[in-house]
Structure formats: structure tokens, C-alpha cells
C-alpha positions in Angstrom: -19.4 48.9 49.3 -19.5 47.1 52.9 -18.1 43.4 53.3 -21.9 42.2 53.3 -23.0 43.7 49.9 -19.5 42.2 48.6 -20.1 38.8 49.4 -23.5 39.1 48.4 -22.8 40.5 44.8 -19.6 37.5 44.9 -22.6 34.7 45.8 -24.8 36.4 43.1 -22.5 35.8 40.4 -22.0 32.5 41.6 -25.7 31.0 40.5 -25.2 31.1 37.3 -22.5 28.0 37.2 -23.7 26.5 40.2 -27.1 26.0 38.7 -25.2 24.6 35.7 -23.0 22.2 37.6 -26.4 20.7 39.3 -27.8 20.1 35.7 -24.6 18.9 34.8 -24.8 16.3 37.9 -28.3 15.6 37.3 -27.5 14.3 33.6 -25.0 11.9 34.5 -26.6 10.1 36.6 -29.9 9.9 34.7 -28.6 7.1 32.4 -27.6 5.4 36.3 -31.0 5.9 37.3 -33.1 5.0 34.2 -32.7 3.6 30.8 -29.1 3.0 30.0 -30.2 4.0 26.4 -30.5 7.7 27.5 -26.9 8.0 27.2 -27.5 8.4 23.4 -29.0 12.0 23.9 -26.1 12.9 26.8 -24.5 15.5 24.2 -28.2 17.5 24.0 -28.9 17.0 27.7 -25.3 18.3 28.4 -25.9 21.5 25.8 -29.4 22.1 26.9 -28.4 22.0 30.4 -25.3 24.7 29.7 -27.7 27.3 27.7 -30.4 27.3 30.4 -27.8 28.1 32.8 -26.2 30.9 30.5 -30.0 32.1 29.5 -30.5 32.0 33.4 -27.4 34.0 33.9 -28.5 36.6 31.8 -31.9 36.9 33.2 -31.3 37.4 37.1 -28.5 39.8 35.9 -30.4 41.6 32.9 -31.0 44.9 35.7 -27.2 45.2 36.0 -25.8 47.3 33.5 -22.6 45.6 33.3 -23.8 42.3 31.9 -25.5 42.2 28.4 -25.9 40.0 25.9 -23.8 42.4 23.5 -20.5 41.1 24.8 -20.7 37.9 22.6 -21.2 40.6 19.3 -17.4 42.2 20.3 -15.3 40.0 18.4 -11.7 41.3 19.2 -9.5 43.0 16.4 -6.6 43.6 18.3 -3.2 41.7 18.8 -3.9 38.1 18.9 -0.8 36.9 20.4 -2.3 37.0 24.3 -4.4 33.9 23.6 -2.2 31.8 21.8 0.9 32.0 24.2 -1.9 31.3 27.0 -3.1 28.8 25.1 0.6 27.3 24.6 1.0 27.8 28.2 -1.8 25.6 29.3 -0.9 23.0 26.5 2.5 22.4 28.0 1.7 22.5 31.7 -1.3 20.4 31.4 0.9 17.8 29.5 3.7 17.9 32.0 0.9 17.2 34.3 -0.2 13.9 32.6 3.6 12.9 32.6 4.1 13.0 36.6 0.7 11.4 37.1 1.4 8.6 34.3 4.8 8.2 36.4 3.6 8.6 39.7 0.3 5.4 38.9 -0.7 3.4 36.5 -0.5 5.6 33.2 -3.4 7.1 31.5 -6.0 5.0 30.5 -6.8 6.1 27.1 -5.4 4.9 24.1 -6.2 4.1 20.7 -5.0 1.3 17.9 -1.5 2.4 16.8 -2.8 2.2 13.2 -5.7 4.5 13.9 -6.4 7.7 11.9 -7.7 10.7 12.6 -11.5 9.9 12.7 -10.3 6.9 14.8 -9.2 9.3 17.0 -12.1 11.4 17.3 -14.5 8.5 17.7 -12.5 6.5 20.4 -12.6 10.3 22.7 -16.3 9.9 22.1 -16.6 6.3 23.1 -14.4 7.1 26.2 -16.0 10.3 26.9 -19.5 11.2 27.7 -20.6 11.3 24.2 -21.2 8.8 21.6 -19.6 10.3 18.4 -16.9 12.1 17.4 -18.9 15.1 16.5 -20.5 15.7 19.3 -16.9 15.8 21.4 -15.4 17.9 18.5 -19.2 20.4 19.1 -18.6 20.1 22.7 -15.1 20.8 23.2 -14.6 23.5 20.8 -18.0 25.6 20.6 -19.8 25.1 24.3 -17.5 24.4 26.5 -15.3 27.7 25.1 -18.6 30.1 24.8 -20.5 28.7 27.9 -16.8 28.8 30.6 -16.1 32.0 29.8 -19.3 33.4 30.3 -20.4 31.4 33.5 -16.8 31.5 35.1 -15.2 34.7 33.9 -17.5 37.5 32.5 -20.1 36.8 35.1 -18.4 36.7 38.0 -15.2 39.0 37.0 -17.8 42.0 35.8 -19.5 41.9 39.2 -16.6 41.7 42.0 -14.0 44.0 39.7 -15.1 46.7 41.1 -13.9 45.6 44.7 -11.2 42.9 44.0 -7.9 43.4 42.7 -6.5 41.3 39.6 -4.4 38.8 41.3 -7.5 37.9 43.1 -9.8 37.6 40.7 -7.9 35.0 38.6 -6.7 33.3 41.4 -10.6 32.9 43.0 -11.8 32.0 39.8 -9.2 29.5 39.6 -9.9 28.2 43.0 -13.9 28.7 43.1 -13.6 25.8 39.7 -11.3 23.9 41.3 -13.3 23.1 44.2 -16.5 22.2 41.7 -14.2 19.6 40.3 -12.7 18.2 43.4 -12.0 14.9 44.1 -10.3 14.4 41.1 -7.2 15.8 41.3 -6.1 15.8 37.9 -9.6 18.0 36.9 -8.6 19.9 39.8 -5.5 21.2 38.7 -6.3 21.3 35.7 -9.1 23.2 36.0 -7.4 25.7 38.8 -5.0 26.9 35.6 -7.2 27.3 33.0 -9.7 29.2 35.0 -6.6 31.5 36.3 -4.9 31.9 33.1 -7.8 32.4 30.7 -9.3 34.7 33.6 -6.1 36.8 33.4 -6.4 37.0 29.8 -10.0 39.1 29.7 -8.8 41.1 32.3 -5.3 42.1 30.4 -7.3 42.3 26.6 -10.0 43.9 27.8 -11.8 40.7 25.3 -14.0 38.0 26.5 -13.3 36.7 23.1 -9.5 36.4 23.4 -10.4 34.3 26.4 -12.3 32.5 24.4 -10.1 31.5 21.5 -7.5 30.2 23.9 -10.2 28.0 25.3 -10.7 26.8 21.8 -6.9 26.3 20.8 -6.1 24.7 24.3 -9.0 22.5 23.6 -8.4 21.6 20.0 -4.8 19.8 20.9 -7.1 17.2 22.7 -8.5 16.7 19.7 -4.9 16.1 17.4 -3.2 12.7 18.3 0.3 13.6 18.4 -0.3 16.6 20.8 -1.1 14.3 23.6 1.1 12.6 25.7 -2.4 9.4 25.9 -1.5 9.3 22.3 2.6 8.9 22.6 2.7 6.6 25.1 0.4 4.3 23.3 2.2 4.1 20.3 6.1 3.1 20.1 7.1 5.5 17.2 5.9 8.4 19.2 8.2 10.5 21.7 8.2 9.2 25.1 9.7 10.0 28.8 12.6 12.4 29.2 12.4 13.5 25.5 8.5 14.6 25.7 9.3 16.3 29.0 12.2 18.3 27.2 9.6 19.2 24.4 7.3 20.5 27.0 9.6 22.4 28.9 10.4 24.2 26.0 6.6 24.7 25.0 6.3 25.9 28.2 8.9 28.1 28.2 8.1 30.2 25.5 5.1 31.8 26.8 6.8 32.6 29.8 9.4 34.4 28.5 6.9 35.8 26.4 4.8 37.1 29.4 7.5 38.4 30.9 9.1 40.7 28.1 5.7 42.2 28.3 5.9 42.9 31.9 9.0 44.8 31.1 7.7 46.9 27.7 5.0 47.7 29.9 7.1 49.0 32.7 9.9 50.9 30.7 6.4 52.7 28.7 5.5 53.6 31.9 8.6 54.7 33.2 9.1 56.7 30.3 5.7 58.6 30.1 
């Protein structure tokens, strides 16, 4: 395959999540534009927008045999442990993240009353995301936003180039490629930049777009627990703050890691050994 046809087949599998980041742009400003009131149907404008863009995806790409709808009927059965340590990975680093920026500026802006519950919790995520209810942002974070990333941003795009990029660089692109979509924001940027890597090297190590998927939905589900965000602890005095919630983290962090890397080595002495 020439350098022409490559970047051609790489731009291809691109469309897909660019046309979904227009929509996407295109529905936040509509309430900016029109009726304030619109925001009330953000959540089915945001959804509807992601599914034409998947259903889009699926079209232009229905005469390559690699991509079919099947993919979503393969639930994995095998070891589960791959998602979860990435999922624990991503926890930790994205909450060390919100620690240096909290120290580095102003602190985070979210918070919630100290004597708030759970549905509290949910609702004020809603109020200060872009969504009205708690519902919606639990729908959202933990059904299409899982489902929709991986197949826009990993099976998509990783199916297509495989076949002339290496591993290494098909995380780190993917990782890159999302990173720029979600630029200037630094914090989305790097945040972004690892979870497109890491869950990007975990369908390519399982062999599962769905073990990619259920670390989506674990890493996103601790945004949706109070005391497994730092927002949460540093609005409320009897939570763990500063040094102590970096320590925690570290450790959290850690784990994986060493996990990761144990597996590095069984696969290497299996190898050596055969």
C-alpha cells in the first residue's frame, strides 16, 4: 500500500468523528444563537447528533469488510482484568491531574453542599454540565459516550490503518488525533490524549472492542461517586485533601503499572520458553 492510499484510508476513517464533532459544535451553540430554552432538549440533540455520526460511520464504510455492525454483538468472555487496571490507571492519573491544576490556579470550580447526597450529586453535574438532570449525565456518561468513543475513535480508525501502522502508533495517533479536537483546553486535552491511548491499547491487546468499552464505563462512573473525586474532597473538610490524596493516588496509580508490567514479563518468559 503506497503513502497516498495510506493517508487516504487514515483521512477516511477520520469522517466519521469529525462529522460528529461538527454536530457536536453545532448544538452548543444553538441555545447561543436561538431560544435559551433549547438547552432543555441538549441531552437528545447531543445523542441524536452521536448516532447519526456512528449510523454514518457505518454507511460510508459498509463495502469494507472489516467494519460491521456485528462487533457490538461480541461481548467479551475472556479475562476481565485488562479493563479494570486501565480503568484504575486513568482514574489515578486524571485525578493527579486535577491536583497540579487545582495547585497550579484557582482550584476546580465544581462543588456541591457538604451535606449533599447522592442524588445531590448527580443533579448538581447536570446543572454544571451540559444537561439538565441527573439522568441524562448518568445516560450520557455511562451508555453513549462509552459505545459511541470506541467506535468513532478506536474501531473505526484502528481496523482501517492496522494493517500499515504499528501498535505504539496507533494508540499514540489516536491519542493525539483526540487531543487536538479538544484543544484549547488543556485539561480536556490531556485528558483526552490518555484515555484515547490507553483504551486504544486495550482493543488492540484483548482483541475486544467491548473491554475497551467497559473501561470507558468504570473510568466514567467514578465521576459519578462523590468521594472518588478530588472537586468533591476539596469542597468538603472531612474529606482527604493535599499530600494525603496525592499519596492515595500514587498508590492507585501504581497498581496498574506494576500490573502491566508483570504482564510484559509472563508474556516474554512464554515466549522465550516456546
Amino acid at each position: 500500500m503506497g503513502i497516498g492510499q495510506k493517508i487516504k484510508t487514515a483521512c477516511l476513517s477520520m469522517l466519521p468523528v469529525i462529522l460528529c464533532t461538527i454536530l457536536l459544535t453545532i448544538v452548543s451553540i444553538l441555545p447561543l444563537c436561538f431560544s435559551p430554552g433549547l438547552s432543555r432538549w441538549n441531552f437528545y440533540f447531543y445523542a441524536g447528533s452521536m448516532l447519526i455520526s456512528v449510523v454514518f460511520g457505518f454507511l460510508l464504510l459498509r463495502r469494507r469488510k472489516e467494519i460491521t455492525p456485528k462487533v457490538l454483538k461480541d461481548f467479551p468472555t475472556s479475562n476481565l482484568l485488562p479493563p479494570v487496571m486501565a480503568a484504575l490507571f486513568l482514574y489515578a492519573a486524571n485525578q493527579l491531574l486535577d491536583t497540579v491544576i487545582f495547585m497550579l490556579s484557582d482550584g476546580p470550580k465544581f462543588s456541591i453542599p457538604s451535606d449533599g447526597n447522592f442524588l445531590d450529586y448527580l443533579k448538581a453535574i447536570g446543572g454544571s454540565n451540559i444537561f439538565h438532570t441527573g439522568w441524562q449525565t448518568t445516560l450520557y456518561l455511562l451508555l453513549l459516550v462509552p459505545v459511541v468513543d470506541a467506535l468513532l475513535t478506536r474501531y473505526f480508525p484502528i481496523v482501517l490503518c492496522k494493517h500499515f501502522a504499528s501498535v505504539p502508533k496507533l494508540c499514540i495517533g489516536s491519542g493525539v488525533v483526540f487531543m487536538l479536537l479538544h484543544l484549547p483546553g488543556l485539561r480536556s486535552a490531556i485528558s483526552t490524549f490518555l484515555l484515547c491511548t490507553v483504551l486504544a491499547l486495550v482493543y488492540l491487546r484483548t482483541g475486544s472492542l467491548w473491554h475497551s468499552i467497559l473501561a470507558h464505563i468504570i473510568f466514567n462512573a467514578t465521576t459519578l461517586i462523590p468521594q472518588f473525586s478530588y472537586a468533591f474532597h476539596t469542597s468538603n473538610s472531612t474529606g482527604y485533601t493535599g499530600i494525603v490524596w496525592i499519596v492515595i493516588q500514587l498508590v492507585f496509580l501504581a497498581v496498574p503499572i506494576i500490573w502491566f508490567i508483570r504482564q510484559l514479563h509472563t508474556k516474554e518468559s512464554t515466549e522465550n520458553a516456546q
